[in-house]
N, C-alpha and C positions, 0 to 999 in steps of 0.2 A: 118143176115148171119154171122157164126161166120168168124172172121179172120184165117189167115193160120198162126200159132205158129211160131216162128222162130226155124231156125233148132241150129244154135247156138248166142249167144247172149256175146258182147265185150262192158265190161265198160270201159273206157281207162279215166284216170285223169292226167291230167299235173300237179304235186304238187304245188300249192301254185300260180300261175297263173293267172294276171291279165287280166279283163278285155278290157281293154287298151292296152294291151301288143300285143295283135293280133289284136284287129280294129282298130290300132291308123297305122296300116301297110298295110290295104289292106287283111287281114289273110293269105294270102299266102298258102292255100290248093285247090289247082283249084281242084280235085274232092268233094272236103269233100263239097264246098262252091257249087258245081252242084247236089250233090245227097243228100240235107240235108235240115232237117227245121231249121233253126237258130232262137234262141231264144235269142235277144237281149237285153232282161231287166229281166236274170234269177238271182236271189241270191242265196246266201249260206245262210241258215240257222246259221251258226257257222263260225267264224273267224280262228278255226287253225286244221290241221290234223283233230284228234281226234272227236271236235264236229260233226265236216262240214263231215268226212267221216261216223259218227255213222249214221247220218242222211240220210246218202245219203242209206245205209244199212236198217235202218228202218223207212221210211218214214215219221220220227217223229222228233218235236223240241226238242233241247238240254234239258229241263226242261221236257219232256216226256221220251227221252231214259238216262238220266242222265249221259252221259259221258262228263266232264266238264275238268276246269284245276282245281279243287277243288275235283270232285268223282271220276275220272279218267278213269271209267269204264261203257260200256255199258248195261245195266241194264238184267242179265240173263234169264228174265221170257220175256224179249222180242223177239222175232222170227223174223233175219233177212233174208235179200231177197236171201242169197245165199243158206239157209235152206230152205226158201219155194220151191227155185227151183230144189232145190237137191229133194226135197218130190215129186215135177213135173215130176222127170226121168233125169236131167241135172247133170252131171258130175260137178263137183263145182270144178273150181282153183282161186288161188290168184297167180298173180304175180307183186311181188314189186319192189322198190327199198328204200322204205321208213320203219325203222324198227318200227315205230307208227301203221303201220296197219296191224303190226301179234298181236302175243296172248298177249305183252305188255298191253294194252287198253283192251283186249279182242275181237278184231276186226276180228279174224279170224276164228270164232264158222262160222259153215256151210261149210267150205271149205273143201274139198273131199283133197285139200294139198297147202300149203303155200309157194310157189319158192321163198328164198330169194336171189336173185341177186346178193350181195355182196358176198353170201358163192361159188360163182361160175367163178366168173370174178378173175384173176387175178388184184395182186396192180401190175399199172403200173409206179408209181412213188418210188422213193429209199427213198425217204425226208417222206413220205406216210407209207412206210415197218417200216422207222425207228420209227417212231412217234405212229405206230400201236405195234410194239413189246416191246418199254418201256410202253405205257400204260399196255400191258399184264403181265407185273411185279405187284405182288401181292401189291407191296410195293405203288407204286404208283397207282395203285385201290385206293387201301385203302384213298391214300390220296386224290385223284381225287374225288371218287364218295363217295357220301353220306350213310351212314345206311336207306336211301329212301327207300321202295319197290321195286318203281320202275327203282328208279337211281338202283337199283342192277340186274334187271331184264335187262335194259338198254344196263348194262355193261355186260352182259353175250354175246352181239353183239358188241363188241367194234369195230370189223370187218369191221362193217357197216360203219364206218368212213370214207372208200374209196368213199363211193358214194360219200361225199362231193367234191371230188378232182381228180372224171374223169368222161367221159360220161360210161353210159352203159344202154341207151334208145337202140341201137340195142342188146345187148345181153339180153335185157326185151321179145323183140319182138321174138327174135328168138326162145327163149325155148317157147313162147308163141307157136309158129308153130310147134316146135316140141310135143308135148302136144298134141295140134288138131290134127297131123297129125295118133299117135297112135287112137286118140279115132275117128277117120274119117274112119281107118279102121275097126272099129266096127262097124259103124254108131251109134253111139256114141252121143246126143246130148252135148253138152257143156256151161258154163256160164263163161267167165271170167272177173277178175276184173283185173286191170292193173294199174300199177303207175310208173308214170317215176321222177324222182327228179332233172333234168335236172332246171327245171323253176324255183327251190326251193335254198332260199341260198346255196351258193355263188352266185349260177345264173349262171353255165357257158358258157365262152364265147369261149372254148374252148376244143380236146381234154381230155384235163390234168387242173386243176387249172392255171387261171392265172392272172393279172392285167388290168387295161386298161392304169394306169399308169405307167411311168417308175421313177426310180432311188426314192425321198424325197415320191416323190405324190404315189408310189407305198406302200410305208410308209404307207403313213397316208390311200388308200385305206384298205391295213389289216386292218391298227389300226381301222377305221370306222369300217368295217365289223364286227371287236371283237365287238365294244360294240352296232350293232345294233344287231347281235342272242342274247346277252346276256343281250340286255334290260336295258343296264344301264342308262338311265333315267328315269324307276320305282325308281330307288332308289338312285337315287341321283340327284338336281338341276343342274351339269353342265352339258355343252352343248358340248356331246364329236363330234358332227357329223355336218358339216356344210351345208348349201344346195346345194354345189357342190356337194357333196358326197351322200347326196341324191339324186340330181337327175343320179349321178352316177350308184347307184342302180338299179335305173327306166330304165338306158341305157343299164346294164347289162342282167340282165330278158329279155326286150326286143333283144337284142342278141342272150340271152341263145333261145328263142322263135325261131329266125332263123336257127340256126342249130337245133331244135327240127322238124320243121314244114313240112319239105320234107319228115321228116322218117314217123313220124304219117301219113300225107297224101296218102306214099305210101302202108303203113300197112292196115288201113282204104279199101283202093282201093283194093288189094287183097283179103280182107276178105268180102266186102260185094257187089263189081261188079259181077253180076251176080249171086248171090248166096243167098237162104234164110235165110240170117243171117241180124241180127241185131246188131249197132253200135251204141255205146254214145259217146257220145268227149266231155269235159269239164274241170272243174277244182274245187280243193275241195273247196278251197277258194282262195282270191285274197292276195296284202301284203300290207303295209304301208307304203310309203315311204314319210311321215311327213303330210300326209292331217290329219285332227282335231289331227294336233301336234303329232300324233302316228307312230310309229317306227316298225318295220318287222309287226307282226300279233298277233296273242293271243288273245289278251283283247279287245276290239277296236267292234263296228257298224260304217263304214264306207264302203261307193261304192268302195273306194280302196281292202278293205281288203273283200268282202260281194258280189260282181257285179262280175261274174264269166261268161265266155266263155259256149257255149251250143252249140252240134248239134245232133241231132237225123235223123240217117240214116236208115230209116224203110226198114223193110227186106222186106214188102209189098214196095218197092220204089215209094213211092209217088212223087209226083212233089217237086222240090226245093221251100220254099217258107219262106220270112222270117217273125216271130212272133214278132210283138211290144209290147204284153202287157206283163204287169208285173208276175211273176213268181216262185216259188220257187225252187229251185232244188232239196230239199229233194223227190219234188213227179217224180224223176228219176225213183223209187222205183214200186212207183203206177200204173209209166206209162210201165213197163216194163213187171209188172207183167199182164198187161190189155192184153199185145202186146203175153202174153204167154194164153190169155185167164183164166186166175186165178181172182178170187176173191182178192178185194183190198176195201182198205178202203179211206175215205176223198173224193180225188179228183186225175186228174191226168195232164202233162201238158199242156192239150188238153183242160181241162175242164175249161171254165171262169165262176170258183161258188162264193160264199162268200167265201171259204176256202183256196182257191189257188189266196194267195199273199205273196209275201214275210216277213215271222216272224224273223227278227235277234235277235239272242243273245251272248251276253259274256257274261262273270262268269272273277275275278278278277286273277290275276296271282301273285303267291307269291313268289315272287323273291329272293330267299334263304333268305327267313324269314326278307327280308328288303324293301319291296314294303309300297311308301311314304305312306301318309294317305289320299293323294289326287288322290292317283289312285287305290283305294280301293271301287270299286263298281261294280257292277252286272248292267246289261241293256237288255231290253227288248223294240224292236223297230219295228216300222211296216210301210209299204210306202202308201201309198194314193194320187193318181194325181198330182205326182211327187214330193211330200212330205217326207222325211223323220220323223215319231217325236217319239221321244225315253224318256224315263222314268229310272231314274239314279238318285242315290242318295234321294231318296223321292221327285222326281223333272222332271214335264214335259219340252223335249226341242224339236225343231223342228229344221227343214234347208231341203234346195233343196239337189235334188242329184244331183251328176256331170253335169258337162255342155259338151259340146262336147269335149273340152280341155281336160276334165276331172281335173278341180276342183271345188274341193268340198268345199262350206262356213262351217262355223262352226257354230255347233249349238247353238239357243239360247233360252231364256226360254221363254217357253208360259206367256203369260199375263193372272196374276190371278190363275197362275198354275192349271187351265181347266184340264179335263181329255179329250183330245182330240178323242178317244173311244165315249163318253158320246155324244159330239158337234158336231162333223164333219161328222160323220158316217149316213148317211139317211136310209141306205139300214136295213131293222130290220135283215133280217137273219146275213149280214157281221155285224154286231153291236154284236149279241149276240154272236158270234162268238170268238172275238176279247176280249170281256170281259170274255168270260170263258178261255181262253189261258191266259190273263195277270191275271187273279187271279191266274191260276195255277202256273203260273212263280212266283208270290209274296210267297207263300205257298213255294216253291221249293224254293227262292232265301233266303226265311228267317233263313234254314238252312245250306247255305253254310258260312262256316269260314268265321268271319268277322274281 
């Protein structure tokens, strides 16, 4: 018996959002957590924006849709989910807050229109206007941003900068209703994708930007803050950031998480109580805050940055029920387009096949052309009965995932450097499986910048 299509259909992504950050609290969405399957061992395919949302777009791993921190860009002969639905009869939006997922990356092909958030909201800070109207001097462009492509595409939003330094998760939501409510008078079917950057450096905890420290410690908060976005230990041995301050971080997000979670909860509630709509809740990917030594997100296969938040709220309302096994979230995709009765390919996250497990990858980040020589590798990683074991640098490594605490050991190397594909795997279809993906990535990885 076919299913009944959902009449509209809401992606909703908390940027950058751990794991942990919401079941380390109880999640705090008394509806989301009543009318939802929770998926509590889903990953990201990809560790920052970019990969993790190409993926979630076309139900393919970073080395299939090739949007990396190396290609940059989503691969254009691929057809993403907001074109297929647009081909369905669904009116296609995006609403951001994150300038990574307009036409930057190329992330915005299928979208019927692109809301960007920041072109709409008032700056509500003076320290904010000032710091936004000297970057808009030519003069300091120039010296700011790089002859990059994309650093120049970048700065064409320099705008965007506000998002970093107030909330504007309700004014996401509300043009969101205003949107439906035009195409509701049509009858109108609808897709949206949604991003709030609330979760995402700085993390706010507040508001407006603000600290958790006062007077010295507020100090050295910024100071940390600078050099954990800007990665300065790719490229240099010292050690600017202490584990106060990371777990500072972790406190932050986590915050930022409580002032986010009422508003999503109540958004969620009115779009899909009663109504043939369908909801996602998740996150593109998780961050880092110093597990296997790694710092915000980018580069990195770890549960911090990789073990992301799920819930699917079927417009069919099924029972609450929650899923333990392991998972991908690229087949967001799969499963959505299943849920529209459309053809898909693979699997979906309904499906326990050979092919629906979690496949992690990085690609290396070049940190203004000064990333050490020791953090110059590509990884391809895959879980297996709570195993982690990743392939880096011409070198098998292994390690558990998070413990309830959620830490995580560091990896170490197989003995014999086994190809653990080859040893561990029993099952013949997930075996053959596993090895046509990791040659694909070797193929694929052997021409990214080295």
């Amino acid at each position: 018996m076919t299913k009944s299509s959902p009449q509209h259909i809401f992606l909703i992504i908390a940027d950058s959002l751990r794991f942990d950050s919401i079941h380390s609290q109880g999640i705090n969405m008394p509806y989301v957590q009543s009318n939802s399957l929770n998926f509590t061992q889903a990953r990201s395919s990809g560790c920052w924006t970019l990969p993790a949302t190409a993926s979630l777009f076309s139900g393919l791993v970073p080395h299939e849709h090739g949007a990396t921190a190396q290609t940059r860009a989503i691969r254009e002969n691929i057809p993403t989910l907001a074109e297929k639905l647009k081909k369905a009869g669904y009116n296609t939006y995006q609403v951001t807050a994150n300038v990574a997922t307009t036409n930057v990356f190329g992330l915005h092909r299928g979208f019927d229109h692109v809301y960007k958030i920041w072109e709409e909201v008032p700056t509500k800070s003076k320290i904010v206007s000032n710091i936004l109207l000297m970057l808009g001097k030519p003069r300091m462009r120039k010296r700011l941003l790089s002859k990059d492509y994309i650093s120049q595409k970048l700065g064409e939003d320099l705008n965007a900068s506000k998002i970093w330094m107030q909330n504007t998760y309700q004014d996401v939501f509300n043009r969101v209703k205003e949107v439906l409510k035009e195409n509701e008078a049509k009858n109108q079917k609808c897709f949206f994708f949604i991003n709030v950057m609330e979760s995402h450096f700085p993390y706010h905890i507040g508001p407006q930007f603000n600290t958790l420290h006062n007077g010295w410690g507020a100090f050295k908060e910024v100071y940390s803050l600078y050099h954990m976005v800007n990665q300065s230990f790719l490229k240099s041995e010292k050690e600017h950031i202490t584990p106060h301050y990371k777990e500072t971080f972790k406190s932050r997000q986590r915050k930022s998480w409580n002032i986010l979670a009422n508003g999503i909860n109540n958004f969620i509630q009115e779009q899909h109580e009663n109504k043939n709509n369908l909801v996602v809740f998740g996150s593109d990917h998780g961050d880092n805050f110093g597990e296997q030594n790694w710092l915000y997100h980018f580069s990195n296969v770890t549960d911090a940055g990789n073990r992301v938040p799920l819930f699917w709220l079927s417009n069919n309302h099924e029972k609450p029920e929650i899923k333990n096994y392991p998972v991908s979230s690229r087949f967001i995709h799969q499963s959505i387009l299943d849920a529209c009765n459309l053809p898909y390919e693979e699997a979906t996250l309904f499906s326990e096949t050979e092919n629906n497990l979690p496949l992690l990858q990085s690609y290396w980040y070049n940190n203004s052309e000064k990333t050490l020589a020791k953090h110059k590798f590509n990884q391809f990683c895959f879980l297996h009965e709570g195993i982690k074991y990743v392939y880096r640098n011409d070198q098998w490594l292994s390690g558990k995932t998070a413990d309830s605490n959620f830490i995580e050991p560091l990896f170490s190397p197989i003995g014999n450097n086994n190809n653990p594909i080859d040893e561990i795997i029993k099952d013949a279809s997930r075996k053959k499986y596993l090895q046509e993906k990791f040659k694909a990535f070797q193929v694929f990885s052997s021409k990214i910048k080295m």
